[in-house]
C-alpha positions in Angstrom: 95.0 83.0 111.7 96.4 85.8 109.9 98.2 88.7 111.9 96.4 91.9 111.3 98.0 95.8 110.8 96.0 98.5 111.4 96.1 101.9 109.3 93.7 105.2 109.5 91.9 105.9 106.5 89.7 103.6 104.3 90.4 101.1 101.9 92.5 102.0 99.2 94.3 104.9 101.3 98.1 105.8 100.8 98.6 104.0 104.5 96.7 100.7 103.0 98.6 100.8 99.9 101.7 101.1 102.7 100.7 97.9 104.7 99.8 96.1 101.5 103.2 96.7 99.9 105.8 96.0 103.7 103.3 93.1 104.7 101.4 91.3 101.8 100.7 88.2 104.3 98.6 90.6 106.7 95.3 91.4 107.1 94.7 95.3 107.0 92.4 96.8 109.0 91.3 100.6 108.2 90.4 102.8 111.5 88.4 106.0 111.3 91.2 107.8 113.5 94.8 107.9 114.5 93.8 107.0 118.1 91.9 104.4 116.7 94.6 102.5 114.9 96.9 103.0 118.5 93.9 101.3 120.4 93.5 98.4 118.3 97.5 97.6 118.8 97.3 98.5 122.1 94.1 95.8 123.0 95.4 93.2 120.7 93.0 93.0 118.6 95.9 93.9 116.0 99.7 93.3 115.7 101.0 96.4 113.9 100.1 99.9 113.3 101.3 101.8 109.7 101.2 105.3 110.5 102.3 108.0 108.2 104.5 110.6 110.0 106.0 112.5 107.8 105.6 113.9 103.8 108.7 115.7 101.7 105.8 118.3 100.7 104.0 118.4 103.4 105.8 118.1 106.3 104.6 116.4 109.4 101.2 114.2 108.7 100.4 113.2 112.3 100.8 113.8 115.7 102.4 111.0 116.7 104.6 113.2 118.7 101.7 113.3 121.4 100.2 110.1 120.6 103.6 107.9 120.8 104.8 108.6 124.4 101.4 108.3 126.0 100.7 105.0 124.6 102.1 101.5 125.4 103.6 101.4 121.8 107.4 101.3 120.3 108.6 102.1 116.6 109.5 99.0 115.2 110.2 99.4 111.1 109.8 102.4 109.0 108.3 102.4 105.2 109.0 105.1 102.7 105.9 105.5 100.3 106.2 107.4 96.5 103.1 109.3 96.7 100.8 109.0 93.4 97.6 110.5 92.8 95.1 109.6 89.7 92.1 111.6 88.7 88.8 109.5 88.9 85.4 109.5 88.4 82.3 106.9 87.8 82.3 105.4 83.8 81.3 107.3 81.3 82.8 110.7 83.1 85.5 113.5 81.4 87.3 115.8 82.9 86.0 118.4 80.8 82.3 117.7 82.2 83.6 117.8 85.6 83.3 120.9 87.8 85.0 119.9 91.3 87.5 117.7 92.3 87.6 115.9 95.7 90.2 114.7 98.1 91.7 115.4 101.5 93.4 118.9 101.8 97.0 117.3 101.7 96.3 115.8 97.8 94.9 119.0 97.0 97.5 120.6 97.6 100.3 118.8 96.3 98.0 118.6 92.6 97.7 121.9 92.2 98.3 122.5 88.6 95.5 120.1 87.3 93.6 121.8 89.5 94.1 124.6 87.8 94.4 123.8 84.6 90.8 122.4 84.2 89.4 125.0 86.3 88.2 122.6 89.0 86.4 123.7 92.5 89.0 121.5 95.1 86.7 120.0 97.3 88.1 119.0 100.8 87.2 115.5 102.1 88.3 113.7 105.1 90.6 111.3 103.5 91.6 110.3 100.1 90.1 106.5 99.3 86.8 108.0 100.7 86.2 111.1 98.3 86.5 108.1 95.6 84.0 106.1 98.1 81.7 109.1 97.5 82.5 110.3 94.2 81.2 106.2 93.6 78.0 106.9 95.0 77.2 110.2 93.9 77.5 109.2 90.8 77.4 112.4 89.3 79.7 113.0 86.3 80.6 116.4 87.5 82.5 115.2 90.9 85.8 113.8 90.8 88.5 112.4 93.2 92.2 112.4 93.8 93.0 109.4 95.2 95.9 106.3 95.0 95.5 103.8 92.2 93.9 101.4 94.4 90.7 103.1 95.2 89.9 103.1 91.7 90.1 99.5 91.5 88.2 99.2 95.1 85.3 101.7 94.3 85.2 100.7 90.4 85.7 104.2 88.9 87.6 105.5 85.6 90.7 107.0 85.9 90.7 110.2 84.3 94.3 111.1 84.5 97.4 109.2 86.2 100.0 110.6 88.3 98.7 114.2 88.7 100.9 115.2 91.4 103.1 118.2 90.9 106.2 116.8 92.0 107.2 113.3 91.3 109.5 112.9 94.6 106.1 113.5 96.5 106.6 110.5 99.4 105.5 109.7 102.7 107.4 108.0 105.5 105.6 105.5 107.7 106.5 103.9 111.1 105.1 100.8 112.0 103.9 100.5 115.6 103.9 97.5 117.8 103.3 97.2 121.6 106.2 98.1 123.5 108.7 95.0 124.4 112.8 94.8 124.5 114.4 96.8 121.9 116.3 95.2 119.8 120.0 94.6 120.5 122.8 95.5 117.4 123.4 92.3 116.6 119.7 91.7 116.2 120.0 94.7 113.3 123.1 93.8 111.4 122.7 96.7 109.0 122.2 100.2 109.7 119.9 101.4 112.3 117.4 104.1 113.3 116.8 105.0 116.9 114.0 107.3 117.7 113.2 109.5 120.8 111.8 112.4 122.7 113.3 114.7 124.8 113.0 117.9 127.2 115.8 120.4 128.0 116.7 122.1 130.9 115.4 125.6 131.6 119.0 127.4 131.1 120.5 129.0 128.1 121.3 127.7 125.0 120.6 124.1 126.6 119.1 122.5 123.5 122.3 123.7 121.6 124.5 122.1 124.1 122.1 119.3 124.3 122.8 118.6 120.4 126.6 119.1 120.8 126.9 115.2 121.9 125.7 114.1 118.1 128.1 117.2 116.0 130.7 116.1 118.2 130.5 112.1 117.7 129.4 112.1 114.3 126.0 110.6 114.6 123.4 111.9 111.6 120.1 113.5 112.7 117.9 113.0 110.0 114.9 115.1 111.9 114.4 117.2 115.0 110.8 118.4 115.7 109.7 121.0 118.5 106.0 121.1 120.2 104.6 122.2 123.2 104.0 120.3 125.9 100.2 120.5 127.2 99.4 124.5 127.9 102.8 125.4 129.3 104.1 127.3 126.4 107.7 127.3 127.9 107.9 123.7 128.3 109.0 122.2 124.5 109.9 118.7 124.0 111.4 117.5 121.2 111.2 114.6 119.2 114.5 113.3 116.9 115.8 110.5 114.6 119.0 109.6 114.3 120.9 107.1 112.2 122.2 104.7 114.3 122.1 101.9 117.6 122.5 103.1 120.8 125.3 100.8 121.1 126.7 102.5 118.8 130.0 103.8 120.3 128.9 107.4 119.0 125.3 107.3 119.6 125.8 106.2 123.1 128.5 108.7 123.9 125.9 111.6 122.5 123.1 109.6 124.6 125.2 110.3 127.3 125.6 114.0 126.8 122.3 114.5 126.0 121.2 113.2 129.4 123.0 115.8 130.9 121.4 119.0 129.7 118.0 117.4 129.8 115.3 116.7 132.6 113.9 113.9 130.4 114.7 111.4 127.6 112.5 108.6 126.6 113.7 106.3 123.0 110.3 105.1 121.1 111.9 102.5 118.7 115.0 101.4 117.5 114.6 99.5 114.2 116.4 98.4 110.9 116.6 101.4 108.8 114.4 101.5 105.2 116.4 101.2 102.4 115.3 103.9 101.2 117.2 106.1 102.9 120.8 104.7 101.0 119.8 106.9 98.1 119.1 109.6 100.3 121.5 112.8 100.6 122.8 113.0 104.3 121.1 115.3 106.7 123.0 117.8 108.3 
């Protein structure tokens, strides 16, 4: 029996099109929610998760920094995604009959300047595959979608226009999820490495710049650092970071070590081979 990865969003989604492309010999299985997609890893009733984390327009794409350390799940693989949006609409449609456009707020706003340009009324829909779903079975001439390639295919409409986002660099990083087990030990990730992880400081000054001294110090490259608020206590922040390397790591485990010591809590959610992707990438600072 094939394994199964589950994604939020419906078929023909940027995080189906992300599953498709890292694991062609799985089943994907589209979940209405975030939590949804967790729950299904979490029973068993599916092996993976592809969950979208982060966009170079748009910034953070889901909480996963709340979800993650209350679940029973571990980062296991990361998948970088080049975003691409076509305009669509049922046969026999143009653009210049058309009069809105539909799509979820984030492919709105990264096509702005079609948008524009054809004086279109942006329509917000709940995700990108389904405005196409609708746009299908409205079958009006004057609605339109902004959605991946794929949904065309799935929802058999015409594209209008390829590749309408303003900025070709436009991509998504993904983290696959799997339930939590050993993490993987450095010889079992020859290459480089990603590890990962959440942490609180201690309640005394300048203790998350001390707390990030370890990595300046050793050399390790964090390529992200996000702050958020821990229930209703505004003046308890955790923070959630990625770093390039293993924890065995000579450098990573000496900053590990520091770390520990100006914090009250630090938990790693995945260590994992790092995409290659990320070669071509500038350092982070």
């Amino acid at each position: 029996m094939a394994q199964k990865i589950a994604y939020q969003g419906e078929p023909g989604a940027n995080s189906n099109i992300a599953c498709k492309q890292m694991f062609p010999e799985m089943d994907s299985v589209p979940c209405a929610s975030f939590e949804d997609a967790f729950e299904l890893v979490s029973s068993g009733e599916a092996d993976l998760a592809m969950i979208p984390i982060e966009n170079s327009i748009a910034g953070r794409v889901a909480d996963i920094h709340i979800l993650l350390p209350q679940s029973n799940l571990q980062i296991v693989g990361e998948f970088f995604l080049p975003i691409h949006f076509d305009l669509l609409g049922i046969p026999g449609s143009t653009i210049e009959g058309a009069t809105e456009v539909h799509s979820h707020i984030h492919a709105l706003g990264q096509c702005r300047k079609l948008i524009r340009e054809h004086g279109l009324k942006p329509v917000i829909a709940g995700d990108t595959a389904g405005s196409a779903r609708e746009v299908a079975e409205w079958n009006d001439p004057r609605k339109l979608s902004l959605a991946p390639p794929l949904a065309a295919q799935i929802y058999g409409l015409d594209v209008l226009a390829s590749r309408v986002e303003d900025d070709p660099s436009n991509t998504t990083r993904f983290v696959v999820l799997a339930r939590e087990t050993a993490l993987p030990a450095r010889d079992e990730l020859p290459g480089p490495a990603v590890t990962s992880f959440v942490f609180r400081v201690r309640n005394v000054p300048s203790a998350l710049y001390k707390a990030l001294g370890g990595f300046a110090t050793n050399g390790v490259n964090m390529t992200r650092l996000e702050s958020y608020m821990v229930g209703d206590e505004f003046a308890a922040t955790m923070f959630m970071a990625d770093v390039e390397a293993h924890p065995e790591d000579s450098p990573l485990r000496l900053a590990l070590e520091e770390l520990d010591f100006f914090t009250t809590e630090v938990r790693i959610l995945g260590v994992y081979a790092a995409a290659d992707h990320r070669a071509a990438r500038s350092p982070a600072a």
